[in-house]
N, C-alpha and C positions, 0 to 999 in steps of 0.2 A: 106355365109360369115357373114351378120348380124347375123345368129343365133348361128353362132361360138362365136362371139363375147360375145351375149347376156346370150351364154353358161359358159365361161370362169369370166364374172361379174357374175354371179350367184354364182359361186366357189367363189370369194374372199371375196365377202361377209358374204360367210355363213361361208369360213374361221376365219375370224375376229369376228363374233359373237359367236363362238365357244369358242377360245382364250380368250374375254372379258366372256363370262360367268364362264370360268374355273378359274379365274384370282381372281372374285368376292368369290367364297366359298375358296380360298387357305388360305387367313392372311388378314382378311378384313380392320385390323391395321398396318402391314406391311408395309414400305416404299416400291415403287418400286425397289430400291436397299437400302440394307443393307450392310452399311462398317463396316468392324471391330476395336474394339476401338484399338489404336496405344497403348496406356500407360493412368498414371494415369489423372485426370483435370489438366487443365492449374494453378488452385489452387494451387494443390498438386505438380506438376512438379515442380512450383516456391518455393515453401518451401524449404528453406537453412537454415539449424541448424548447419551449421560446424562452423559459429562463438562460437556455446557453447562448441567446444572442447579446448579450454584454459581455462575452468572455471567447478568449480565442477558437474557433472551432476542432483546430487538430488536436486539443486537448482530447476529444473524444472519438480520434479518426481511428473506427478499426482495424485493430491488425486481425491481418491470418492466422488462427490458433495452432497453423503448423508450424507458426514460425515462433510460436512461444517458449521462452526460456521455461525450464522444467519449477521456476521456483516463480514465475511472473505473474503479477495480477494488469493484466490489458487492459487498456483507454476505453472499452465499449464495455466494460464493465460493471462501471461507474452507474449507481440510483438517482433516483431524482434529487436534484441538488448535489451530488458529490464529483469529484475529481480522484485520478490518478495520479499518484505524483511519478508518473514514468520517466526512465531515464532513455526513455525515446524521443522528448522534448525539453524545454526551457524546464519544465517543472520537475525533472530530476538533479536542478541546481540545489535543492530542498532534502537531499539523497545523502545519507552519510558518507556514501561512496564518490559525492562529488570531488572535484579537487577547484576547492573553494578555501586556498588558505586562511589561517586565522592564528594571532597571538595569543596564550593565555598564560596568564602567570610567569612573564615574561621569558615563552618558549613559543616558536614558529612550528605548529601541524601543517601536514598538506591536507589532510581531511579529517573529518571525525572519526571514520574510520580507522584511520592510522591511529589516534589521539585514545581514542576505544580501547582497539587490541594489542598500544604498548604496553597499557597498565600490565600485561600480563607478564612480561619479560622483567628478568633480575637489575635491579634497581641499581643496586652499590655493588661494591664485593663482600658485604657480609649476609646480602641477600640467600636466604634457605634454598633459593631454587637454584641455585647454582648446581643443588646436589642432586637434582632430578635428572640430569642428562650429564656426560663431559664435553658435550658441544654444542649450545645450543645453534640453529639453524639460522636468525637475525641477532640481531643487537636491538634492545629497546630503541638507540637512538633511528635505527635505518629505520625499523618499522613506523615510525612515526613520521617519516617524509615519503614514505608508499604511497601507492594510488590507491583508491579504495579497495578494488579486487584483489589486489598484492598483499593488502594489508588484512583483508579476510582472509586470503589464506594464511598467512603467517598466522593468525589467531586461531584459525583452525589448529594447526601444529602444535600453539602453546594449550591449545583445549586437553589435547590429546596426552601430555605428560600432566596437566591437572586431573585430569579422571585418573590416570595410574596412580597418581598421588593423593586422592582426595581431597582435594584445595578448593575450595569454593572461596578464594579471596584475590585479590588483587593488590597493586602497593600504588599510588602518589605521593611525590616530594616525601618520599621516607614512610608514609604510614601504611597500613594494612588496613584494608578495604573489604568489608563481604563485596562480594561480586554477581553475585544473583539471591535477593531477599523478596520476599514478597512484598512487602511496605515500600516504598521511597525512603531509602537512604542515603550515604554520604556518597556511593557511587553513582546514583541518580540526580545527585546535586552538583557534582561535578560534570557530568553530560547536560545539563539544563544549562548549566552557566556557559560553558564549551558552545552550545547552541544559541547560544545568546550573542557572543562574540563573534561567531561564523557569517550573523546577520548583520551585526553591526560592521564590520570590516568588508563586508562584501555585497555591493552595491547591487551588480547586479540579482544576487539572491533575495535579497530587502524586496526590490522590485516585484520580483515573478509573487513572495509569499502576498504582498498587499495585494495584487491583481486578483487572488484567488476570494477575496471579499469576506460571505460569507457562505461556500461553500464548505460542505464537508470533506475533508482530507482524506485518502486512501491511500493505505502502505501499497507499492508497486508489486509488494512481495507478500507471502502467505508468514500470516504470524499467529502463536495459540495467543488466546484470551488468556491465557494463566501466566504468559510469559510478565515478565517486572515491567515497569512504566515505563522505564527506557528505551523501552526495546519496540514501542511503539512510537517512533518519531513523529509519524503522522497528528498521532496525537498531541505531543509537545508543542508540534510546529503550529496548531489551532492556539494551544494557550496561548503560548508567545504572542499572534495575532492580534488577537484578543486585548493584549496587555498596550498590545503597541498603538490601535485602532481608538484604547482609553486613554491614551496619554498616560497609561502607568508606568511604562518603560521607556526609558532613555535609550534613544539610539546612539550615546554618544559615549566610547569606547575611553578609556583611561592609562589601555596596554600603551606600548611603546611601538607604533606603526611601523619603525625604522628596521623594528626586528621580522619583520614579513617579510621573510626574504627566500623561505622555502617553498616549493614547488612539487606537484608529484612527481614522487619517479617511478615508473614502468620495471 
């Protein structure tokens, strides 16, 4: 009987070490059991893009990131619920850089951009910055009928003799302006207003801002959190909506229409 015994433990043993040796050369990486994947990541299963079926699709048609401008935030970038305001479609009508004329204070900009970076240029001839250069490179009035990128760089230019100079200010109609504050000031209330009138005078921009509903805005372009209020159009462009969507804002302009008569120039 014992050696029945001793018989029949010999077998299982050598069983099992059989099994274990075979087990070792099959998939040395292998899980003991492999399930099969049900469907896509928990990521991907969560992805819902059916809120972008009431809205145009190329809004979020991606581009090749080789093709991206070194300062650009891309259409496929865009979270749940938001938009790009890319000036690779209608919705860079919304762009300071657009040439979307507008009167204000009974004067013709070709864009805000131009509107922006004249403030920077010598106003009158008693204006102090005459003495920062003996020539400057525009005249306040050209900069202000520029396209938008003409007129960024000329702002760059006028950047460049404010930091030699330490001028953190600007001038309209005669006054002296800070020009970058942390609060909302009287230079941010000129840009609001400025944007206000860009909408009202410019049908087609009215258009594309209402189609965007109630999605969230994105600047096309890389901007710090620290930068002043301004300087986040995106976000203006939401107030405004906002204002117009309640019936708090008048779309109805008081400038002088006849004076729209400026156009970018290249």
């Amino acid at each position: 009987m014992k050696h029945l015994i001793s018989t029949v433990l010999s077998l299982v043993i050598f069983t099992s070490l059989i099994a274990c040796e075979s087990s070792k050369h099959s998939n040395p990486q292998a899980p003991a059991a492999v399930t099969p994947e049900a469907g896509p990541s928990v990521e991907v299963q969560n992805k819902d893009d059916s809120w972008q079926k009431e809205f145009p699709g190329h809004w979020w048609k991606p581009v090749p990131k080789e093709d991206a401008k070194s300062w650009e935030v891309l259409p496929q970038e865009a979270g749940y619920k938001e938009v790009v305001l890319s000036k690779r479609n209608e919705l860079g009508l919304l762009s300071n850089f657009a040439d979307t004329p507008f009167v204000y204070r009974g004067v013709c900009y070709s864009t805000i951009e131009g509107y922006w970076q004249m403030m920077k240029y010598p106003e009158n001839p008693e204006d102090a910055r005459w003495a920062w250069t003996p020539k400057w490179k525009y005249t306040r009035a050209q900069v202000s009928k520029m396209d938008g990128y003409k007129a960024k760089s000329a702002g760059n230019y006028a950047n460049g003799l404010m930091d030699e100079n330490d001028a953190n200010w600007v001038t309209f109609e005669g006054k002296v302006l800070v020009f970058a504050e942390k609060n909302p000031g009287e230079h941010y209330r000129l840009i609001w207003e400025a944007e206000i009138e860009k909408i009202r005078q410019n049908p087609e921009a009215l258009k594309v801002l209402l189609a965007t509903k109630d999605l969230k805005l994105i600047a096309d372009h890389h901007n710090s959190e620290k930068a002043p209020k301004e300087w986040h159009y995106n976000v203006l462009w939401m107030e405004i909506r906002s204002l117009i969507q309640s019936g708090q804002l008048s779309l109805q302009t008081t400038e002088d229409l006849s004076l729209r008569t400026c156009g970018a120039k290249k």
